[in-house]
C-alpha positions as CSV (number, residue, x, y, z in Angstrom):
1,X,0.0,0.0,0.0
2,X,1.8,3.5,-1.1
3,X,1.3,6.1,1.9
4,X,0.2,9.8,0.3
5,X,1.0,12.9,2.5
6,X,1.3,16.5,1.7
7,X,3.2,18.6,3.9
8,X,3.6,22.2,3.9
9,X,7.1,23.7,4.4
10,X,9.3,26.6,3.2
11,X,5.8,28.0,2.7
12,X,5.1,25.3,-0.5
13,X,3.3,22.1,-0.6
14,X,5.0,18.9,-0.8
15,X,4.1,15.9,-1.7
16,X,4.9,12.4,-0.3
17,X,5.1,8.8,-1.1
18,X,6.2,6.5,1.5
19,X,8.5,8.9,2.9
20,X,10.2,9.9,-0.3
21,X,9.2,13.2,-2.0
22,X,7.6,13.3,-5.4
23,X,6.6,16.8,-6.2
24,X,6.3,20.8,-4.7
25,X,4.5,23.2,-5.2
26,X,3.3,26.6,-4.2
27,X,-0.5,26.0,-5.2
28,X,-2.4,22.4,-5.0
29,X,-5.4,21.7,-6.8
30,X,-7.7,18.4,-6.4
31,X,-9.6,17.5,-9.2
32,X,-13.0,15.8,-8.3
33,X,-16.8,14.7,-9.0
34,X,-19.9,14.5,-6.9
35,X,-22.1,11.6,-8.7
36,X,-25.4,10.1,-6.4
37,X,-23.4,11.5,-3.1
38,X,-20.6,9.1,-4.2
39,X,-17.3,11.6,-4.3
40,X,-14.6,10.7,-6.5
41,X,-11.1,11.9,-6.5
42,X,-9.3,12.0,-10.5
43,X,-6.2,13.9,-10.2
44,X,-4.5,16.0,-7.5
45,X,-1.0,17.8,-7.3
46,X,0.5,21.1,-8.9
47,X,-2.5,23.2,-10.2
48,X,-1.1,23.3,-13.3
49,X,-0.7,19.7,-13.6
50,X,-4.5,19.1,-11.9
51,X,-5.7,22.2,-14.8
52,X,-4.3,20.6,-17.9
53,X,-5.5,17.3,-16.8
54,X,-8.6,19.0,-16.5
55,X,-8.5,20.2,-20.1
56,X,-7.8,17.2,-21.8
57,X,-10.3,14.9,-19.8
58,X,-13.2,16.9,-18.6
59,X,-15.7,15.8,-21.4
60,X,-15.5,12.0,-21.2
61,X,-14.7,12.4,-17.5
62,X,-18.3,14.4,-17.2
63,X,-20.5,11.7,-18.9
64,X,-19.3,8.7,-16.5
65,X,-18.8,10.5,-13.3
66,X,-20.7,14.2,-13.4
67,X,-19.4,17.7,-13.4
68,X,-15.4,17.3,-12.8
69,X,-14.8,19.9,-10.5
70,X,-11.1,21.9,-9.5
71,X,-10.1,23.2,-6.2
72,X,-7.0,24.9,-4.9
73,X,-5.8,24.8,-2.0
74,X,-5.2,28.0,-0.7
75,X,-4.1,27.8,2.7
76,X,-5.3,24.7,3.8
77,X,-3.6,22.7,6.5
78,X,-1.8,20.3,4.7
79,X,-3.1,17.2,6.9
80,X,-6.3,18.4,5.9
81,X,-5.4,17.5,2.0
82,X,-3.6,14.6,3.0
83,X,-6.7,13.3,4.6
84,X,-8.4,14.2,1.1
85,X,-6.6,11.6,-0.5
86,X,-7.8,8.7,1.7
87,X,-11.3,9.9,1.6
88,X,-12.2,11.8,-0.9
89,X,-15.7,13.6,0.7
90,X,-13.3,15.6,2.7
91,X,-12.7,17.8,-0.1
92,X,-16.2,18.8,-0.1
93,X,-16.0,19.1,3.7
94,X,-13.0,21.4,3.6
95,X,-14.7,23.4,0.9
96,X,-17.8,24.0,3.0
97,X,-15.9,25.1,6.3
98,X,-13.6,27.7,4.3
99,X,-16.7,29.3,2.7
100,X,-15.2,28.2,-0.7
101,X,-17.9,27.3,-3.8
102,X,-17.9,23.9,-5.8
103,X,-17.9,25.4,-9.2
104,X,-15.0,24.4,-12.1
């Protein structure tokens, strides 16, 4: 099983796979859906990455799974997106609690 973690430090987000790091970045996004209250996590990591992805997969994405949606991170607490990864309705959790919108 790989273990995920983001961590914030030097003011940029890191990411984490069993203890090794994979990528930083000053700005995370997390790409999702909302389909019959099941959420679904499709990409996360460097907003760029997460708004390219985006791009190129948003209209076959849309007919399986609903609306993809993109958040970024702002200044969320980094366990907070870490815990997004294992269960992916925290997103919309976090979302709510910061006042932040679901829209793409």
């Amino acid at each position: 099983m790989i273990r995920r973690e983001y961590r914030k430090e030097f003011g940029s987000f890191y990411y984490y796979e069993n203890g090794r790091m994979q990528s930083m970045a000053d700005e995370v996004a997390i790409c999702f859906s909302i389909l019959d209250d099941n959420v679904v996590l499709h990409k996360h990591g460097r907003a760029e990455d997460v708004t390219k992805w985006w791009q190129e997969n948003h209209e076959v994405g849309r007919q399986l799974f609903g609306e993809l949606v993109i958040v970024e991170s702002g200044d969320w607490d980094p366990v907070e997106l870490t815990e997004c990864l294992e269960r992916p309705y925290k997103i919309v959790e976090l979302c709510r609690s910061v006042g932040r919108g679901l829209t793409s």
